[in-house]
C-alpha positions as CSV (number, residue, x, y, z in Angstrom):
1,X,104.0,66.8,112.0
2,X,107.3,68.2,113.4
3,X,107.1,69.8,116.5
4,X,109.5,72.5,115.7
5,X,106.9,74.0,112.6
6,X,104.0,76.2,112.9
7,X,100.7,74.7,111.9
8,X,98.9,75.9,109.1
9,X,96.4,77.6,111.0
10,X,99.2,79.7,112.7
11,X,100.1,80.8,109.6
12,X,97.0,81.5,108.2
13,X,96.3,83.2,111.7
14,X,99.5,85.7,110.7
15,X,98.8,86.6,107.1
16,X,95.1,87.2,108.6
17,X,96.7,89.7,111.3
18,X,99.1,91.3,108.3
19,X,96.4,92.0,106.3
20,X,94.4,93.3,109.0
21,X,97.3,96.0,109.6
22,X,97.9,96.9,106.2
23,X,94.2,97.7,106.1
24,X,94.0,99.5,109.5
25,X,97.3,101.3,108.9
26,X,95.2,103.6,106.5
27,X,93.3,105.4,109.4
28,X,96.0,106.7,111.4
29,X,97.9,107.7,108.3
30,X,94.6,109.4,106.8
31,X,94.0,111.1,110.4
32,X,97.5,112.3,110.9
33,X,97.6,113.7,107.3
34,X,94.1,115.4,107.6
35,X,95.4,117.0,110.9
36,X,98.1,118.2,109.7
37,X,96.7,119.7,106.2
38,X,94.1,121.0,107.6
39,X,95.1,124.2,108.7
40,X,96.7,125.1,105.4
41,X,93.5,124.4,103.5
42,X,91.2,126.1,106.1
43,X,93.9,129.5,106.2
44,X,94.2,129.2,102.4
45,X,98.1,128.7,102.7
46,X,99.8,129.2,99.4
47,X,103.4,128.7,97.7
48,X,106.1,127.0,99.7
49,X,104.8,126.8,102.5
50,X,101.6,124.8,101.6
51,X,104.4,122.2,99.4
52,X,106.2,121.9,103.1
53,X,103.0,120.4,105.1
54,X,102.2,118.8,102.6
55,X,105.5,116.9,102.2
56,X,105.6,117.2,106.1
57,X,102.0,115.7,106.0
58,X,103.1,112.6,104.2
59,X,106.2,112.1,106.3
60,X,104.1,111.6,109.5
61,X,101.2,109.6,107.8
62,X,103.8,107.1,106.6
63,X,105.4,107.0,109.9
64,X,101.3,106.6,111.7
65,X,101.1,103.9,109.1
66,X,104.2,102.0,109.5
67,X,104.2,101.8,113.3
68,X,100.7,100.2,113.0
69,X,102.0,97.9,110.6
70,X,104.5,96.8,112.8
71,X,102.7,96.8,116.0
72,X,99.8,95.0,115.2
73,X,102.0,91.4,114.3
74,X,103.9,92.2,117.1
75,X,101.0,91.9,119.6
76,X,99.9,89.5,117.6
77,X,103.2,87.5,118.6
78,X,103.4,88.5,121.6
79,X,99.8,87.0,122.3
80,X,100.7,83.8,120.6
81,X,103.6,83.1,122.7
82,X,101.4,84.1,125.6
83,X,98.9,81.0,124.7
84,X,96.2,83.2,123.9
């Protein structure tokens, strides 16, 4: 096997650890978005400014979701090259 490649439990190891972020990516984006619709549901908010959390909503559940996504391989790597 050359030395310079990963072995195939490394990568198995990896697309383990990016499904494993896709999936827990969805609870920080469902929180944040709960948090911040909430109010407008519970004070009945109506017209523009219930189309404005919502869209602001989504903004910062995509954001909770993509750091996660990009965190977890990263401490993932980071462990790896550790020798964990």
């Amino acid at each position: 096997m050359d030395m310079g490649r990963e072995s195939r439990w490394e990568k198995d190891a990896m697309t383990v650890e990016i499904v494993f972020a896709l999936v827990t990516a969805s609870v920080p984006a469902a929180t944040v978005f709960a948090v911040t619709f909430a109010p407008v549901l519970a004070l009945g908010v109506s017209g523009p400014a219930r189309n404005d959390t919502l869209t602001g909503g989504a903004v910062l559940a995509a954001a909770a979701g993509v750091w996660r996504v990009v965190r977890v391989p990263r401490r993932f790597d980071a462990r790896r090259r550790e020798g964990h």
